[in-house]
N, CA, C and O atoms as CSV, one atom per row, in Angstrom:
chain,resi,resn,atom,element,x,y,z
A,1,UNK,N,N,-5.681,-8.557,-24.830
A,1,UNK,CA,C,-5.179,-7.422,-24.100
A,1,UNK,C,C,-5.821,-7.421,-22.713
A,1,UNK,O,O,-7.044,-7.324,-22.621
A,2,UNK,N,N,-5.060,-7.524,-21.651
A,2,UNK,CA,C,-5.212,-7.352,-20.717
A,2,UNK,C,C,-5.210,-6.167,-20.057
A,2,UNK,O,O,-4.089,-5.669,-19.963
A,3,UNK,N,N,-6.348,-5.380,-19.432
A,3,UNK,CA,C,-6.360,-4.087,-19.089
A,3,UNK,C,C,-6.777,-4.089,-17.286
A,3,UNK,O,O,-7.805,-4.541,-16.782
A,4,UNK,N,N,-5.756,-3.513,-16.671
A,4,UNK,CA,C,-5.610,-2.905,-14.743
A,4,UNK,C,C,-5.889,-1.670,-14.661
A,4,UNK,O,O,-5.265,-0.744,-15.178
A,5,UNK,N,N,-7.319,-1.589,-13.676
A,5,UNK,CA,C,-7.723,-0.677,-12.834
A,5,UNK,C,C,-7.074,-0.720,-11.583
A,5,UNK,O,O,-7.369,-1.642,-10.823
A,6,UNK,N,N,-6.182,0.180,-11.216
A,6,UNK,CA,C,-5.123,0.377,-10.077
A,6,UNK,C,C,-6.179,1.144,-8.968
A,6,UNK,O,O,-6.717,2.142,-9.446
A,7,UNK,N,N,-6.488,0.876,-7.798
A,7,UNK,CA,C,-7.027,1.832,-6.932
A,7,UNK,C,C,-7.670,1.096,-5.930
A,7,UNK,O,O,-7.736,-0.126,-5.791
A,8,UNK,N,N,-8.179,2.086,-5.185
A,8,UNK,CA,C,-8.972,1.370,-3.985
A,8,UNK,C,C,-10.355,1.317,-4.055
A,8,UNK,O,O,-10.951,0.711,-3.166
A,9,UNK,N,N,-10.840,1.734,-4.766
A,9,UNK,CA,C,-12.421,1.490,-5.335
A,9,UNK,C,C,-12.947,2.703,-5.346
A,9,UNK,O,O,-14.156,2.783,-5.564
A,10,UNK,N,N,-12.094,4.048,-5.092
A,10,UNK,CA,C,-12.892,5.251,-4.616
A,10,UNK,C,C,-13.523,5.770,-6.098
A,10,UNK,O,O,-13.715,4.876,-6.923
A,11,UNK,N,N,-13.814,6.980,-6.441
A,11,UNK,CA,C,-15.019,7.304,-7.302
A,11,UNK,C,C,-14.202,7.825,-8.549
A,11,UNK,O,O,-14.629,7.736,-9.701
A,12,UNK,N,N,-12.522,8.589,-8.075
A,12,UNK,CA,C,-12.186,7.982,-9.128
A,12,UNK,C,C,-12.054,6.999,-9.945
A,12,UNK,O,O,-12.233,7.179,-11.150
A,13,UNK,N,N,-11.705,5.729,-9.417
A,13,UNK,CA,C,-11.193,4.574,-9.859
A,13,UNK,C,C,-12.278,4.260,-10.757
A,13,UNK,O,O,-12.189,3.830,-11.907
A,14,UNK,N,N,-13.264,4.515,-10.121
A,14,UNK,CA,C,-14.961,4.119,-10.965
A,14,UNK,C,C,-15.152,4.675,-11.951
A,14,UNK,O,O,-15.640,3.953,-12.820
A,15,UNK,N,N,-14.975,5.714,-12.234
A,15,UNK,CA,C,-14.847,6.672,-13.510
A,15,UNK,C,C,-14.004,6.158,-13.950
A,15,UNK,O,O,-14.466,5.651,-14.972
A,16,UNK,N,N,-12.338,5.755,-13.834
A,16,UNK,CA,C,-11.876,5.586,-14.565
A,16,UNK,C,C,-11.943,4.147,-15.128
A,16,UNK,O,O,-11.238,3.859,-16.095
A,17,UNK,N,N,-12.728,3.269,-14.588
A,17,UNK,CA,C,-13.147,2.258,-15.400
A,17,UNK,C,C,-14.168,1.919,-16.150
A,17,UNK,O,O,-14.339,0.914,-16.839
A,18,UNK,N,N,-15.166,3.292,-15.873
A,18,UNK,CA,C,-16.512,3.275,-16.736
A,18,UNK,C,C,-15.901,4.103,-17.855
A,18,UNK,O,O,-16.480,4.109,-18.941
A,19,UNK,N,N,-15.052,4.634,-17.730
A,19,UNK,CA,C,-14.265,5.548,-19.408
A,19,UNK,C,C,-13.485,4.595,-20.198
A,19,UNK,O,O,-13.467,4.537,-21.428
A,20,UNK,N,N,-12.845,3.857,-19.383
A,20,UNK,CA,C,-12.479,2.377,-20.043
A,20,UNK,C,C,-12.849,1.530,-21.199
A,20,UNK,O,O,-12.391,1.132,-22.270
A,21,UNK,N,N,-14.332,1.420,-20.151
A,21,UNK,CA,C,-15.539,0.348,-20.846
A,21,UNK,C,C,-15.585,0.869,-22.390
A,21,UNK,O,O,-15.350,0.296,-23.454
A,22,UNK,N,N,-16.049,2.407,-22.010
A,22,UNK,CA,C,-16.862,3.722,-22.910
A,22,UNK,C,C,-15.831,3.218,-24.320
A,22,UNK,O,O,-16.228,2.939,-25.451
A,23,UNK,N,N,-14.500,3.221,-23.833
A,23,UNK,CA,C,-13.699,4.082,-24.584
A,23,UNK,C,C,-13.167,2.280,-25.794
A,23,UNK,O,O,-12.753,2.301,-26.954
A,24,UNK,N,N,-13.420,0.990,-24.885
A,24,UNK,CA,C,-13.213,-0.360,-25.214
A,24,UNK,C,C,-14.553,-0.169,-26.299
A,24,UNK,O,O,-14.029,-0.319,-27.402
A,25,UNK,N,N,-15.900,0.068,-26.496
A,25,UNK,CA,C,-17.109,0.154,-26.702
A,25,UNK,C,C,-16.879,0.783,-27.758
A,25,UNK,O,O,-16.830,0.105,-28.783
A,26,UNK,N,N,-16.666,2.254,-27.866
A,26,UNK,CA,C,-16.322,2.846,-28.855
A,26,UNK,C,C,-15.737,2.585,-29.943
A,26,UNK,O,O,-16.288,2.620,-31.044
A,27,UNK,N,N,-14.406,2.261,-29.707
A,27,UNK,CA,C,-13.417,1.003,-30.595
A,27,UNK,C,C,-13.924,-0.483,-30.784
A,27,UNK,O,O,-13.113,-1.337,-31.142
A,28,UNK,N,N,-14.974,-0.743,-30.599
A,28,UNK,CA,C,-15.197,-2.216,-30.606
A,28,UNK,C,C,-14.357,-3.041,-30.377
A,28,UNK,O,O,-14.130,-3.952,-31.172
A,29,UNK,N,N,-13.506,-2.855,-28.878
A,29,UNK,CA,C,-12.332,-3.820,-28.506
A,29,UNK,C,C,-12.661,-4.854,-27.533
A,29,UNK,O,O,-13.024,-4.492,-26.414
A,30,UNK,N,N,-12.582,-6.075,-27.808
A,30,UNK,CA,C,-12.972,-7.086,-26.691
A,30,UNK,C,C,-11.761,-6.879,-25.739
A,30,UNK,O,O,-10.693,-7.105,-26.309
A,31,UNK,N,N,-11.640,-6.482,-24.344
A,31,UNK,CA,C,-10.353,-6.637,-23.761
A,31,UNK,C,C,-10.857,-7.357,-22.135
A,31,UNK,O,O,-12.028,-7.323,-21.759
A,32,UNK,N,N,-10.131,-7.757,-21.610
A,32,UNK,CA,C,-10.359,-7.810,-19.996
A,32,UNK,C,C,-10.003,-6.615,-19.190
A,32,UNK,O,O,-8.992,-5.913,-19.163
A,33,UNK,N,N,-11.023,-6.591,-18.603
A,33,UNK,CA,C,-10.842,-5.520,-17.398
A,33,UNK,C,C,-10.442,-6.291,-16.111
A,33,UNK,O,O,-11.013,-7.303,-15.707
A,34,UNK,N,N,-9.329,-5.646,-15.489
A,34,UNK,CA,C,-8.953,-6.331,-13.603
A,34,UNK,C,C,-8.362,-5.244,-12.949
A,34,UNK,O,O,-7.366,-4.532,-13.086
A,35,UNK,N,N,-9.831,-5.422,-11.781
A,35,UNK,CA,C,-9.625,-4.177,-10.917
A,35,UNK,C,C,-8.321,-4.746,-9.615
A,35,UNK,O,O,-8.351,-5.654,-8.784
A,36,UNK,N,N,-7.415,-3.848,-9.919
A,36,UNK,CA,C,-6.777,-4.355,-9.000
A,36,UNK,C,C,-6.389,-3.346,-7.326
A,36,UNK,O,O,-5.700,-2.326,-7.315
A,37,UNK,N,N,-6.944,-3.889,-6.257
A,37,UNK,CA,C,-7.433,-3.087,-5.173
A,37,UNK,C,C,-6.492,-3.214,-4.170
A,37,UNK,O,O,-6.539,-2.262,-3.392
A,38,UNK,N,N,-5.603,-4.093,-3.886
A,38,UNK,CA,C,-4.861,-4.380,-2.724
A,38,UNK,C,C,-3.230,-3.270,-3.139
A,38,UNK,O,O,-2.760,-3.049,-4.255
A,39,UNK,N,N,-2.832,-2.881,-2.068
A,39,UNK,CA,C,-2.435,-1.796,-2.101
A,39,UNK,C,C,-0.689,-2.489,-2.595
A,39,UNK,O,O,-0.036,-2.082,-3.556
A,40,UNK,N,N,-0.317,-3.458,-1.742
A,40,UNK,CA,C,1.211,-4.328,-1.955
A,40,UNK,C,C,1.194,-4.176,-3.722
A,40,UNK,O,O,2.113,-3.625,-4.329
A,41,UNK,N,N,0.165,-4.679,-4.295
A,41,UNK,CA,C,0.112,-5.108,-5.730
A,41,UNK,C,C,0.072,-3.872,-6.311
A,41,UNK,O,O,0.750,-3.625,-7.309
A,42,UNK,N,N,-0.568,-3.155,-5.855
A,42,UNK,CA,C,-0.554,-1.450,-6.867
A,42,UNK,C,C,0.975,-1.093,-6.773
A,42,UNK,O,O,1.611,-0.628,-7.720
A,43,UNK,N,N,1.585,-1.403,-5.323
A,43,UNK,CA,C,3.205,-0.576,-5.301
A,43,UNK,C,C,3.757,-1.415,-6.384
A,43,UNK,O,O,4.359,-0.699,-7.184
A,44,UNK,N,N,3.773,-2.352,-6.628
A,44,UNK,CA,C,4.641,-3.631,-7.518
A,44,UNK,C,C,5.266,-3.149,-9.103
A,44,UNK,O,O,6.167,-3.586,-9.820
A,45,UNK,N,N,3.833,-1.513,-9.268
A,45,UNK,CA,C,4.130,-1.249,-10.414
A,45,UNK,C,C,4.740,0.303,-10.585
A,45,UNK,O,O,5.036,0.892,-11.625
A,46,UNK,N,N,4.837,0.844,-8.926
A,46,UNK,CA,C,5.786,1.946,-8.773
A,46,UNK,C,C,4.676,3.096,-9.021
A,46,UNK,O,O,5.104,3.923,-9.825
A,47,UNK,N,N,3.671,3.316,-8.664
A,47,UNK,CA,C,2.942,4.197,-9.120
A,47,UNK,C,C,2.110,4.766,-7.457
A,47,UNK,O,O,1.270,4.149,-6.802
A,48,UNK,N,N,2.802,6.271,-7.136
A,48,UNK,CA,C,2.059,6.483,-5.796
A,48,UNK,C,C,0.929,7.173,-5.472
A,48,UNK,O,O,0.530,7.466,-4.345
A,49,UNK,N,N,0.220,7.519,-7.007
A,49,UNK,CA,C,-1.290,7.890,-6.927
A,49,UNK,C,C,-2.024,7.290,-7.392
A,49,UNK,O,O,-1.423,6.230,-7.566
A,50,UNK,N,N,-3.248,7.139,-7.864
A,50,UNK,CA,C,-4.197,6.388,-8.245
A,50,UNK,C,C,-5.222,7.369,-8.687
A,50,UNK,O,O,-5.390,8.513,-8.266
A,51,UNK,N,N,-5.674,6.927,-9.319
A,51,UNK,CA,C,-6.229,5.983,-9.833
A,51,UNK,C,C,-5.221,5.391,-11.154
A,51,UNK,O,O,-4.614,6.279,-11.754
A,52,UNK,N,N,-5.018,4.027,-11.615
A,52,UNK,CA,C,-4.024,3.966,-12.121
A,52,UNK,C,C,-4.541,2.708,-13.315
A,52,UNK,O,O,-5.152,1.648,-13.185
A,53,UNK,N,N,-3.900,3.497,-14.605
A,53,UNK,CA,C,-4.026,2.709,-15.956
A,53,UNK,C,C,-2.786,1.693,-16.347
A,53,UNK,O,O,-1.685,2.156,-16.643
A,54,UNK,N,N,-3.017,0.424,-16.329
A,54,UNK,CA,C,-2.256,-0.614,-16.512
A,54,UNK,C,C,-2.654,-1.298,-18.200
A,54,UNK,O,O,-3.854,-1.477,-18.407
A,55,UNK,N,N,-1.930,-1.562,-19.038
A,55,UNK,CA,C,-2.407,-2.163,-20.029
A,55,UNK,C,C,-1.283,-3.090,-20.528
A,55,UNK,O,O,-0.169,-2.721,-20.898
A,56,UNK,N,N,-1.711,-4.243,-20.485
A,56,UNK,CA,C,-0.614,-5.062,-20.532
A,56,UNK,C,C,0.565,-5.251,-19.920
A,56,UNK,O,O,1.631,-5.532,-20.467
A,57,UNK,N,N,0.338,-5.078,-18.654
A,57,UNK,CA,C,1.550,-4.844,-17.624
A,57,UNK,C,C,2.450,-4.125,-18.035
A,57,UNK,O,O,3.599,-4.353,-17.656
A,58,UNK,N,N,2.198,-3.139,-18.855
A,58,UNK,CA,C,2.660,-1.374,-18.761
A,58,UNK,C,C,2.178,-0.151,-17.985
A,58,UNK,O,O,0.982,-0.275,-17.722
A,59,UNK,N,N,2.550,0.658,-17.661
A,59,UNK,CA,C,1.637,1.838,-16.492
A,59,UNK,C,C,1.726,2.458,-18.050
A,59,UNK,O,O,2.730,2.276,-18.738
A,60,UNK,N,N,0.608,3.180,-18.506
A,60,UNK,CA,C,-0.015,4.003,-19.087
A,60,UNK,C,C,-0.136,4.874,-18.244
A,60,UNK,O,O,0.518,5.859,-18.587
A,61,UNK,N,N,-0.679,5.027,-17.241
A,61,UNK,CA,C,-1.409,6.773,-16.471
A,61,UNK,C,C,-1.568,6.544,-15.320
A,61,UNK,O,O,-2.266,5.546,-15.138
A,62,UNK,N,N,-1.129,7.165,-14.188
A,62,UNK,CA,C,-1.725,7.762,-12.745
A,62,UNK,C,C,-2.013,8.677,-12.172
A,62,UNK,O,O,-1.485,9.780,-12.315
A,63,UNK,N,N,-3.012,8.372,-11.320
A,63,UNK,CA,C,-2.726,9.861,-10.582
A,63,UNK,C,C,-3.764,10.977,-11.412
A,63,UNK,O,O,-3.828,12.190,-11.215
A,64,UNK,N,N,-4.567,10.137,-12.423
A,64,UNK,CA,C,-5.597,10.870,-13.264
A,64,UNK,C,C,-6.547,10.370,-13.634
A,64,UNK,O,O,-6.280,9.174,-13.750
A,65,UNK,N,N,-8.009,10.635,-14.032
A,65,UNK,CA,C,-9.041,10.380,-14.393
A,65,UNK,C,C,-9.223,10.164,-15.689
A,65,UNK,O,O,-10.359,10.515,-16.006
A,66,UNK,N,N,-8.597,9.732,-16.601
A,66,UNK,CA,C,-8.432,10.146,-18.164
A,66,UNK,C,C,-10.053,9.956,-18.703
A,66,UNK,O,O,-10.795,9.096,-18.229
A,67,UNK,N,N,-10.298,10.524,-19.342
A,67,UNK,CA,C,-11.494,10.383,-20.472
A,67,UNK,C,C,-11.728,9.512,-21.415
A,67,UNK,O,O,-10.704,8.978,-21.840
A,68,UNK,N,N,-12.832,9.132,-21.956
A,68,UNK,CA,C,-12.635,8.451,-22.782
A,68,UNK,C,C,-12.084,8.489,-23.838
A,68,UNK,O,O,-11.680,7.394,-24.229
A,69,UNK,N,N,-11.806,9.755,-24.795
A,69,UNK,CA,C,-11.521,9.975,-25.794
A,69,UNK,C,C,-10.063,9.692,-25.542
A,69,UNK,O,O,-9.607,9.304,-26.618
A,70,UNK,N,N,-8.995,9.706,-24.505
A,70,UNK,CA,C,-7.941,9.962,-23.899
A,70,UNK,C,C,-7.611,8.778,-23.877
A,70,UNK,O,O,-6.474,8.470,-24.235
A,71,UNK,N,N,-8.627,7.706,-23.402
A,71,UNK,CA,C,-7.993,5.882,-23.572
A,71,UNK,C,C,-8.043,5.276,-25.121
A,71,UNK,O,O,-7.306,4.417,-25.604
A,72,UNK,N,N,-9.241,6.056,-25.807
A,72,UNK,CA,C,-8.916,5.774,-27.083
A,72,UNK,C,C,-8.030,5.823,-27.580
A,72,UNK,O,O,-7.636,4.906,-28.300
A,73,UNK,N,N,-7.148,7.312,-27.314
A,73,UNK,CA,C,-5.783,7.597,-28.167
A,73,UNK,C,C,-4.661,6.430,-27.605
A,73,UNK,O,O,-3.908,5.818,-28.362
A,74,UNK,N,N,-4.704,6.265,-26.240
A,74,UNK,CA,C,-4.145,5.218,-25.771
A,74,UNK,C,C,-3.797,3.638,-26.269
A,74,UNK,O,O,-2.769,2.968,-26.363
A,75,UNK,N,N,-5.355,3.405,-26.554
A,75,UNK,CA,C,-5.271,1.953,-26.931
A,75,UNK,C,C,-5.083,1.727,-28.139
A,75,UNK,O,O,-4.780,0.571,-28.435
A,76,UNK,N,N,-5.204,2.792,-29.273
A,76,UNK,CA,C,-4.938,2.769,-30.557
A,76,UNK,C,C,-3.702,2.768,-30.666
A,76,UNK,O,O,-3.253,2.342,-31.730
A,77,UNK,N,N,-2.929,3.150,-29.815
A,77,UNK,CA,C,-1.299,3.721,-30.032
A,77,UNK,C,C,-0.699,2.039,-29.495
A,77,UNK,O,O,0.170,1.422,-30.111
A,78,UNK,N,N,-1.388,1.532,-28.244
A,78,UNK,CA,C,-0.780,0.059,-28.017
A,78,UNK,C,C,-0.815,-1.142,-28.777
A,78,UNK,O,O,0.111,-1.946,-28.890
A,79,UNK,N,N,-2.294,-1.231,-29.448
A,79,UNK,CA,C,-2.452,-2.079,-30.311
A,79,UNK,C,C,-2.300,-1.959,-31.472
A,79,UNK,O,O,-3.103,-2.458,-32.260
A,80,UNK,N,N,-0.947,-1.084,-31.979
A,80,UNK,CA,C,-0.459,-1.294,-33.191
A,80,UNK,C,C,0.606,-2.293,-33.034
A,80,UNK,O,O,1.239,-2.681,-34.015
């Protein structure tokens, strides 16, 4: 499973990849994390806020900070 951090590095984006980690950790999920920062490549996936959840070249979430408990429900629901 391939997992995209959409953003420009600001403090959301950071949170939302340390809730990521939290939330990969929690579940004992080996996944890749790729921060992806250049702005052409964020439009590619139609999303005009950020901070932005990519999982498997699906948009899951923008435009929000989700929690960890919040990517859990997430990644449990994808990797069925």
């Amino acid at each position: 499973m391939v997992i995209k951090i959409l953003g420009s590095g600001c403090r959301n984006c950071v949170t939302l990849a340390e809730n990521t980690k939290a939330a990969l950790a929690e579940l004992v999920m080996d996944c890749t994390i790729e921060k992806v920062t250049d702005f052409a490549e964020i439009a590619k996936y139609g999303i005009m806020s950020t901070p932005g959840l990519v999982i498997d070249e699906r948009v899951v979430s923008f435009g929000k900070v989700l929690k960890p408990k919040e990517i859990m429900k997430i990644l449990e629901n994808v990797s069925r």
